[in-house]
Backbone as numpy.savetxt, mean C-alpha at the origin, in Angstrom:
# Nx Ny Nz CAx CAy CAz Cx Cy Cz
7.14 1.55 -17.97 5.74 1.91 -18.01 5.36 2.48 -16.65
4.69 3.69 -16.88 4.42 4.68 -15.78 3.02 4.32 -15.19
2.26 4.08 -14.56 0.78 4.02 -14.23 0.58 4.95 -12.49
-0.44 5.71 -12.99 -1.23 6.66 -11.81 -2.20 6.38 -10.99
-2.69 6.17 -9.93 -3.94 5.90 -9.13 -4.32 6.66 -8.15
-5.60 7.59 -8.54 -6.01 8.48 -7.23 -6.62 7.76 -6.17
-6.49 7.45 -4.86 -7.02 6.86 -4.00 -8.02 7.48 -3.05
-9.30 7.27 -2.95 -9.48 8.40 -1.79 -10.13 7.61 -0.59
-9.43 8.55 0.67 -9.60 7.87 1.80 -10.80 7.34 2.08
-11.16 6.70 3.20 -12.98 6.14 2.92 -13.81 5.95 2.67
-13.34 5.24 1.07 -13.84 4.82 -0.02 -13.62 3.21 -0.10
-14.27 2.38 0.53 -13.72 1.23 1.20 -14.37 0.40 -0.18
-15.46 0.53 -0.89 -16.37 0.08 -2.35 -15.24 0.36 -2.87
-14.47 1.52 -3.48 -13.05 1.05 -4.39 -11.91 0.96 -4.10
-12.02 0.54 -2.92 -10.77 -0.39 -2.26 -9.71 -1.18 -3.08
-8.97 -1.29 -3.24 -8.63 -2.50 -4.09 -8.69 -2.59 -5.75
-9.21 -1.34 -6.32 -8.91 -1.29 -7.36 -7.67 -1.07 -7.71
-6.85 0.01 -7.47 -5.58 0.32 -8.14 -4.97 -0.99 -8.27
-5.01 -2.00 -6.62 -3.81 -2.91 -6.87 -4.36 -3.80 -7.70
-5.82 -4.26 -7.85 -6.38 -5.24 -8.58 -6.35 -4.78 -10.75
-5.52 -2.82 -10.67 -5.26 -2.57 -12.00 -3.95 -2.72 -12.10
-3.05 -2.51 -11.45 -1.51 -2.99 -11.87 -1.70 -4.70 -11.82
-2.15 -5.53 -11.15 -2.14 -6.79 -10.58 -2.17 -7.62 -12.42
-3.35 -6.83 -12.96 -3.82 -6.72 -14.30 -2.90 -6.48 -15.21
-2.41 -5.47 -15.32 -1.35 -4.98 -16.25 -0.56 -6.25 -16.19
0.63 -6.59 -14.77 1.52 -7.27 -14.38 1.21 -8.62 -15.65
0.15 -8.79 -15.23 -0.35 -9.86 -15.67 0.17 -10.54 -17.34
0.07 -9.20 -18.30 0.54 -9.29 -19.51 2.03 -9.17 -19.23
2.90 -9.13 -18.79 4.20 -9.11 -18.59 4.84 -10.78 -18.51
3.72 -11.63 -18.40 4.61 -13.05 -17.80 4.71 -13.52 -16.87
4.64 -12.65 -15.81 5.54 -12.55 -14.42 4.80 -13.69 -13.75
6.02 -14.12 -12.80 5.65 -15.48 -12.16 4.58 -15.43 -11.22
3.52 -16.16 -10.78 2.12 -16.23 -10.29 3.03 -15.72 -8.86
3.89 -16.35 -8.74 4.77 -16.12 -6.88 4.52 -14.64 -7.07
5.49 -14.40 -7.89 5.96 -13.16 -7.70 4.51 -11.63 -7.57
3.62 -11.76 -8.92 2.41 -11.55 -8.91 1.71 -11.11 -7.36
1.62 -12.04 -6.82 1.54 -12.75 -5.68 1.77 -11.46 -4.60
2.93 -11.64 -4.21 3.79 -10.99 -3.66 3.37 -9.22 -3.92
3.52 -8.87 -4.97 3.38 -7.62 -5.55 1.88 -7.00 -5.19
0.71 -7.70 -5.51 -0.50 -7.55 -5.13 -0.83 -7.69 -3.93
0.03 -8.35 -2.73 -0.48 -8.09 -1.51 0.02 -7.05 -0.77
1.26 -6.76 -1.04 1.68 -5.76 -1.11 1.19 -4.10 -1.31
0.56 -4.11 -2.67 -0.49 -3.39 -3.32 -1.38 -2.80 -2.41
-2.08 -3.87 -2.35 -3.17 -4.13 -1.75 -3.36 -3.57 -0.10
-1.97 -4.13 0.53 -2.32 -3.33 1.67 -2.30 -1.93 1.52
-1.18 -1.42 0.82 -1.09 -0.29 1.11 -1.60 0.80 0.42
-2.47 0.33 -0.42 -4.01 0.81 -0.75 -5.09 0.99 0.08
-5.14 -0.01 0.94 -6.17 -0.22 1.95 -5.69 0.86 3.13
-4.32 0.91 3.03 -3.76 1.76 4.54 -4.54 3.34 3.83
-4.17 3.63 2.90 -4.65 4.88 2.53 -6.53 4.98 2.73
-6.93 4.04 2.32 -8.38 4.27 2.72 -9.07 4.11 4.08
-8.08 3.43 5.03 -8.43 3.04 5.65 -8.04 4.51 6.83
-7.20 5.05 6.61 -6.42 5.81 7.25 -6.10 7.70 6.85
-6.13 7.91 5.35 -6.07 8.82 5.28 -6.76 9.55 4.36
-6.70 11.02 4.25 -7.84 11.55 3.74 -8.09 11.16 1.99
-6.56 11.31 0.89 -6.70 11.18 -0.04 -5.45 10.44 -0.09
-5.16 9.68 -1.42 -3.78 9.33 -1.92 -3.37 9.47 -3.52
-2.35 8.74 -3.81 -1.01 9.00 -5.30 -0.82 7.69 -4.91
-1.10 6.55 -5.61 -0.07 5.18 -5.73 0.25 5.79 -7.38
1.67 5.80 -7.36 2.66 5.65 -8.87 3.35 4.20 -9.27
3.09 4.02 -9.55 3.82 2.57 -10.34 4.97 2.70 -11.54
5.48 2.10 -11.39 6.67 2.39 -12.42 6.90 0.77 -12.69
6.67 0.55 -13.93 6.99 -1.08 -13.85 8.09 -1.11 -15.44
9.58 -1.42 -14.36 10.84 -1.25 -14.85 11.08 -2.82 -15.40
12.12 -3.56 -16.34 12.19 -4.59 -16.69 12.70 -5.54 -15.35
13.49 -5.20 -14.31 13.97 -5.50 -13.45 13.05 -5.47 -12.21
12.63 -4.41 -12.29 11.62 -4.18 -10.50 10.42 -3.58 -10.48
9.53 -3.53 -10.22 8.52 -2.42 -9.84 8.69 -2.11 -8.69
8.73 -0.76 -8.88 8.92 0.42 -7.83 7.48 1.36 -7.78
7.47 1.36 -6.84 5.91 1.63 -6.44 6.02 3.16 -5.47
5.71 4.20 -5.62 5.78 5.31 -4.38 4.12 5.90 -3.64
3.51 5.61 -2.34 2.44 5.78 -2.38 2.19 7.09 -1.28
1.95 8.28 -1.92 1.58 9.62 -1.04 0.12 9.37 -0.88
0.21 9.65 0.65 -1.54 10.24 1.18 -0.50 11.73 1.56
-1.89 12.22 1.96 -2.53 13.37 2.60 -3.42 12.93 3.99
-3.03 13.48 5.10 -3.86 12.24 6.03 -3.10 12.60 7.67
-3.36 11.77 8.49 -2.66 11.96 9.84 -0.94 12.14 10.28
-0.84 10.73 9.24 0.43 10.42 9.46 0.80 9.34 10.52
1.74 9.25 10.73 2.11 7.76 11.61 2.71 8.85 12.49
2.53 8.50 13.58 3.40 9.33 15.02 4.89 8.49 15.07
4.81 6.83 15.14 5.18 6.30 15.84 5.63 4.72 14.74
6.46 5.49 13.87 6.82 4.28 12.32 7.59 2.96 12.75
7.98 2.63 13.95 8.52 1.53 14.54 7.63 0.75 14.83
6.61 1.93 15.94 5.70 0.95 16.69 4.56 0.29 15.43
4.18 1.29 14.63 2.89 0.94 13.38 4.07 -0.20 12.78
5.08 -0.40 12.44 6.03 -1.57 12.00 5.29 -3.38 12.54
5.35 -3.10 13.88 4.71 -4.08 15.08 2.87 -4.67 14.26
3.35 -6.34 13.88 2.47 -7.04 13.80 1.37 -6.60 15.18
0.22 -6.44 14.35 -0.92 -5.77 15.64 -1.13 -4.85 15.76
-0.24 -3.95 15.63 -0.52 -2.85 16.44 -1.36 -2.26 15.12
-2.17 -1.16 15.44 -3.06 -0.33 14.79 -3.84 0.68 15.28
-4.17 1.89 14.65 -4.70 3.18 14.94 -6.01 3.10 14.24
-6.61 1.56 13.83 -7.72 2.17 13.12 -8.86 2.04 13.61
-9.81 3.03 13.21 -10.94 3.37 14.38 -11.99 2.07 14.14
-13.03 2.28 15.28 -13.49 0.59 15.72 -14.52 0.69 14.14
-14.93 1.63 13.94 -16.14 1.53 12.59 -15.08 0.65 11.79
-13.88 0.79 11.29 -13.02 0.46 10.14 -12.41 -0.73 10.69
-12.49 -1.35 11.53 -12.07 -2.40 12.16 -13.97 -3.46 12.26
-14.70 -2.76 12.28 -15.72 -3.61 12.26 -16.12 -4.21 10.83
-15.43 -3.10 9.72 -15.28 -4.19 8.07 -14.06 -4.68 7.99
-13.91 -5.47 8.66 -12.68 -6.57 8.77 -11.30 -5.82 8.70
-11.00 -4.38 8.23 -9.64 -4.10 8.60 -9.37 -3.42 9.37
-7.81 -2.86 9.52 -7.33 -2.44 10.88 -6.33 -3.63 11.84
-6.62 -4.63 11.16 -5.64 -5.48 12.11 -4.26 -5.43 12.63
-3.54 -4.83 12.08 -2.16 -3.65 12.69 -1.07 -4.74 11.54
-1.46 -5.68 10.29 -0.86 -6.44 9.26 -0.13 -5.85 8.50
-1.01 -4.46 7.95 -0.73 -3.93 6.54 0.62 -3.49 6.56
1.71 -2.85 6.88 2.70 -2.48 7.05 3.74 -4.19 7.07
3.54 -4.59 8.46 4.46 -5.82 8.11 4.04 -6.76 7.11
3.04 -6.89 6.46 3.02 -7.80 4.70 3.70 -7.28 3.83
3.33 -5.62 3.90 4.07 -4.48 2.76 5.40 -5.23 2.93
6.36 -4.95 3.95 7.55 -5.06 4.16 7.74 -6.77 3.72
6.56 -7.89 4.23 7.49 -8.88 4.19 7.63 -9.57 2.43
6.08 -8.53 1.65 6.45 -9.12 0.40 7.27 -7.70 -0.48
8.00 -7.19 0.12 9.16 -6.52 -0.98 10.18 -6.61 -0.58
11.08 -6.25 -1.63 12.35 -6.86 -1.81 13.15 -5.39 -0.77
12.39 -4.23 -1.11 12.80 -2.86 -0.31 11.03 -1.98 0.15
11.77 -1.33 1.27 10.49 -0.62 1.52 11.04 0.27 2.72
10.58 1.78 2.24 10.65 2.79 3.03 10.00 3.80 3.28
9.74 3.83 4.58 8.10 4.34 4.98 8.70 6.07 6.01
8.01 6.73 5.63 8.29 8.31 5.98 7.14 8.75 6.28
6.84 9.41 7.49 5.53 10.42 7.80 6.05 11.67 8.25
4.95 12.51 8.23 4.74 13.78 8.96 3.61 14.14 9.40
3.38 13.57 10.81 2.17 13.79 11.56 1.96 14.55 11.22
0.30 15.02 11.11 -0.66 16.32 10.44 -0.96 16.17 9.04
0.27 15.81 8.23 0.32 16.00 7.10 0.38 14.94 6.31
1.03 13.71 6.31 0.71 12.42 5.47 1.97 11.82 5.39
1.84 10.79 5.08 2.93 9.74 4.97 3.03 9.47 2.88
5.01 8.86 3.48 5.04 8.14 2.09 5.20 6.79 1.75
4.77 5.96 1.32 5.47 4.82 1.64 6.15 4.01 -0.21
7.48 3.73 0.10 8.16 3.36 -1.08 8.42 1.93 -0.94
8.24 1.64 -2.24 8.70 -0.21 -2.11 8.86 -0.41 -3.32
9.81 -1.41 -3.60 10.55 -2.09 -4.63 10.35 -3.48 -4.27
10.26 -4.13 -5.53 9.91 -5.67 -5.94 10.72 -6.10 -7.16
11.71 -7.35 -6.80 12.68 -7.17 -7.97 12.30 -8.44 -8.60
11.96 -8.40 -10.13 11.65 -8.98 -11.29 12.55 -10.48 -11.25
C-alpha cells in the first residue's frame, strides 16, 4: 500500500498530519503499539523538519508486509553540513521557529534512532532527501 503527503513548509497548524495519517492507517494493520511508536516519531520529525525548514515537501509511504519504507523530498535550503545536522543539538532553525518549541537540533537523531535504516542526502540550494526503513 502506496500513500502520498504534500507537505508545505511553514505550515506549522498542519504539522503533523501526514504522520498522524499513516500513524492511522498503521493502526488497522495490528502493528505492535512499540513499533507504532517508533514509526510515528520518526514520521513526525521528519515532517516537522520539512515545515520547519523547507519551502515545500513529498512524504511517500510504502507500507510493505515486512517494512515501511518511507522517502521524504523537500524543495528547500538543504543541509550544508549532514554530519554536523546528525549532532544531537545542533540546528539551523531560525529563533521565530524555535520560539514554537521546535528547532532543538533532535529531529534527525530520533529519525535515525527510531529506524531500522535511514539515509539522508542534500543539495544545498535545492533540497534534501531523507529515506528510512522500519522493519515489521
Amino acid at each position: 500500500m502506496k500513500i502520498e503527503y504534500h507537505i508545505e513548509g511553514g505550515d506549522f497548524s498542519a504539522g503533523g498530519s501526514a504522520s498522524s495519517g499513516v500513524k492511522k492507517t498503521l493502526k488497522q494493520f495490528n502493528i505492535s503499539p512499540l513499533l507504532l511508536r517508533r514509526i510515528a516519531i520518526a514520521l513526525y520529525e521528519a515532517e516537522m523538519n520539512v515545515v520547519a525548514h523547507a519551502y515545500r515537501g513529498i512524504m511517500s509511504v510504502d507500507i510493505q508486509p515486512s517494512c515501511i519504507y518511507v522517502v521524504v523530498d523537500d524543495e528547500g535550503p538543504g543541509i550544508e553540513d549532514i554530519e554536523k545536522a546528525m549532532e544531537e543539538g545542533f540546528s539551523t532553525a531560525t529563533e521565530e521557529v524555535r520560539q514554537m518549541g521546535f528547532g532543538a537540533g533532535m529531529g534527525l537523531p530520533n529519525i535515525k534512532k527510531n529506524s531500522d535504516e535511514m539515509t539522508l542526502t542534500s543539495t544545498p540550494g535545492m533540497g534534501t532527501r531523507l529515506e528510512l526503513k522500519v522493519n515489521i
